[in-house]
Structure formats: structure tokens, C-alpha cells
C-alpha positions in Angstrom: 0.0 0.0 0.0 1.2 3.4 -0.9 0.3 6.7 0.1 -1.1 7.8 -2.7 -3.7 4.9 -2.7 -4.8 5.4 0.4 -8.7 6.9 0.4 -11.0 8.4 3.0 -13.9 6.7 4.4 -16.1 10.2 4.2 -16.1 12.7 1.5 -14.7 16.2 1.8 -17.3 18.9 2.9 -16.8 22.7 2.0 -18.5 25.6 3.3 -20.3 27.5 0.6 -18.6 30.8 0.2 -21.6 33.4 -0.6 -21.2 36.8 -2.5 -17.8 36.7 -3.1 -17.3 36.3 -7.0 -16.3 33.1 -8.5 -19.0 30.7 -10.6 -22.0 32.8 -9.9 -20.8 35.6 -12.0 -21.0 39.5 -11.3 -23.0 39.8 -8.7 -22.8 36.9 -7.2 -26.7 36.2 -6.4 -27.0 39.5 -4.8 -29.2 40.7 -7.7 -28.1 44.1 -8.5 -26.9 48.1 -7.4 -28.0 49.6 -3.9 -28.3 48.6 0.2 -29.3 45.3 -0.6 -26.2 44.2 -2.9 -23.4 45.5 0.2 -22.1 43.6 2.9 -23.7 43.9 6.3 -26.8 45.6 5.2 -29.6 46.2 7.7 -32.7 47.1 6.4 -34.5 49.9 8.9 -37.8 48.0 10.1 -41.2 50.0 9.1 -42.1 50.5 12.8 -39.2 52.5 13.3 -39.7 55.1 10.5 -43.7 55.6 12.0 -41.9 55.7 15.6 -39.8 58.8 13.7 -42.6 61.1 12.5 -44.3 61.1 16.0 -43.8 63.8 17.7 -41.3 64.2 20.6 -42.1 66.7 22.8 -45.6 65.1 24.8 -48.8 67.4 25.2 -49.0 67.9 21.2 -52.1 67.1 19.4 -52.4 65.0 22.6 -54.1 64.7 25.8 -52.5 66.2 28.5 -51.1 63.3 30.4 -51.7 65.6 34.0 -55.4 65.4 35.5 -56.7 68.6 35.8 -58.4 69.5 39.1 -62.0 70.2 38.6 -62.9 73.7 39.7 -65.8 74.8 41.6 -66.6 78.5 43.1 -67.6 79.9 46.7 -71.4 81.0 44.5 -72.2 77.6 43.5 -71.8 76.4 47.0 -73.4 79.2 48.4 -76.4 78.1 46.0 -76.4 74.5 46.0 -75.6 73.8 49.9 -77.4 74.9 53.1 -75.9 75.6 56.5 -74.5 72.6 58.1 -73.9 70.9 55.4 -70.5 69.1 54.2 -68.7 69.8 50.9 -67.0 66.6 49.3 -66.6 65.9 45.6 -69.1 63.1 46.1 -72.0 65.3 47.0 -70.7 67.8 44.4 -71.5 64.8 41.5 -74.8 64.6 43.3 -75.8 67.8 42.8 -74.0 67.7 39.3 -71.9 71.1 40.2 -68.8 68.2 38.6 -69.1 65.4 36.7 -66.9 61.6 36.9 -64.4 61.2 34.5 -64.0 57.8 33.4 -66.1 56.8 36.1 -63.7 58.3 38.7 -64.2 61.6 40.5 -61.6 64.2 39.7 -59.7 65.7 42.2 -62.2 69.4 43.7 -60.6 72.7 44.4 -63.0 74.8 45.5 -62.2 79.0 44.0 -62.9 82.1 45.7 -65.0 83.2 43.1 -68.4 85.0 45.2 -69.0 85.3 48.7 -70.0 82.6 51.3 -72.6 83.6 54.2 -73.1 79.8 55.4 -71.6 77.9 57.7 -70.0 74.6 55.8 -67.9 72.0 56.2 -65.5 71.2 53.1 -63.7 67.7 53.0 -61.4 65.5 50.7 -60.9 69.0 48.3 -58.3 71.4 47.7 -59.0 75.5 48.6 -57.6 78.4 47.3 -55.6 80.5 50.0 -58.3 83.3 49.2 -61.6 81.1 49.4 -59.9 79.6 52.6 -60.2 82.6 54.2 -63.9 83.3 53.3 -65.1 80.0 54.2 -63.0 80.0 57.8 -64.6 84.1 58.1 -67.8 82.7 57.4 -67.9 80.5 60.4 -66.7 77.2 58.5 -63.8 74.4 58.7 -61.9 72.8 56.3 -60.6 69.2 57.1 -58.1 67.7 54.7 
């Protein structure tokens, strides 16, 4: 036996060489000119080129992502409640002076808008330093 009689038991394998010239001819199956035909091309995914034209700064065209507080005055309570009585944003729904937004109650703050004569009570709402001061010279309290 000789060397150069001597044969494998498998066959040879080559890895296939892509895009680099050789049998397949000029462009070596890369079809022809542009991003496609160059080495390491990424093709920009669709989503990213919609992501692109929205705009960045947040509040346009938009609703505002901040919950605005619903505002009522001193003259609508002074109208709507009797002495006594105690101001909360859920009797405020019940007498319709603010309405539920998506089935929540908004946060109240109640304005100095009109004078108060009544002696009320005002809970869960925020109160401007100026209608704070007319509903404590008025005789009534205002529990956080």
C-alpha cells in the first residue's frame, strides 16, 4: 500500500462561500446596485420610521397626560348647599356642580369666586388661600 492509494472513508465537505465572485458571476446572487447588494446591510424595520414622525415633545395634538383638578366657586356652593352641610366631591357629583371622568371623581378645588354667608364644612378637596379665608370668616372648617 502506498500513500497515494490510500482513500477516506467520508467525502470532503466545503463551506459554501456566498457573494464573493467566483462561478456565480458578477453579482454573485445578490441581484443588482443599492443597500441590498453590500455587505452587512440592515434594512430599517417599518415601525421604526412611523416611531420617527411622531412627535417628541408630549402634550401635542395629545391629551394632556396631568389630571386637571376640577374647579368649583364659593357662589355655586353658596347656591347648591345649606348651612350645616358638608362639601366633598361626592356630594358635588350629586348635585351635578362636577361630573366623573371615566367613572372616577376628579380631584375638587374649590375658588374664591363670590362670597359665602353659610356655615359649611369642606372635606377630601383642595382650597384656594383666598376662598380659605372666606369659608373660615364665614364660620366654617376645612378638614383635609
Amino acid at each position: 500500500m502506498q500513500i497515494h492509494g490510500v482513500q477516506r472513508n467520508t467525502n470532503r465537505k466545503y463551506s459554501r462561500q456566498v457573494g464573493r465572485g467566483g462561478k456565480r458571476g458578477k453579482t454573485s446572487g445578490r441581484g443588482t446596485k443599492g443597500q441590498k447588494a453590500r455587505a452587512g446591510h440592515k434594512i430599517r424595520p417599518e415601525i421604526r420610521d412611523v416611531i420617527m414622525r411622531l412627535p417628541k415633545m408630549r402634550g401635542y395634538r395629545f391629551a394632556s397626560r396631568f389630571d386637571k383638578d376640577a374647579p368649583v366657586s364659593l357662589s355655586q356652593i353658596e347656591k347648591h348647599f345649606s348651612a350645616g352641610d358638608t362639601v366633598n366631591p361626592e356630594k358635588l357629583a350629586e348635585k351635578r356642580l362636577i361630573s366623573r371622568r371615566g367613572g372616577t371623581l376628579p380631584k375638587v378645588k374649590i375658588l374664591s369666586g363670590g362670597e359665602l354667608t353659610k356655615k359649611i364644612t369642606v372635606e377630601k378637596c383642595l382650597v384656594s388661600a383666598t376662598a380659605r379665608a372666606k369659608i373660615e370668616k364665614a364660620g366654617g372648617k376645612i378638614n383635609p
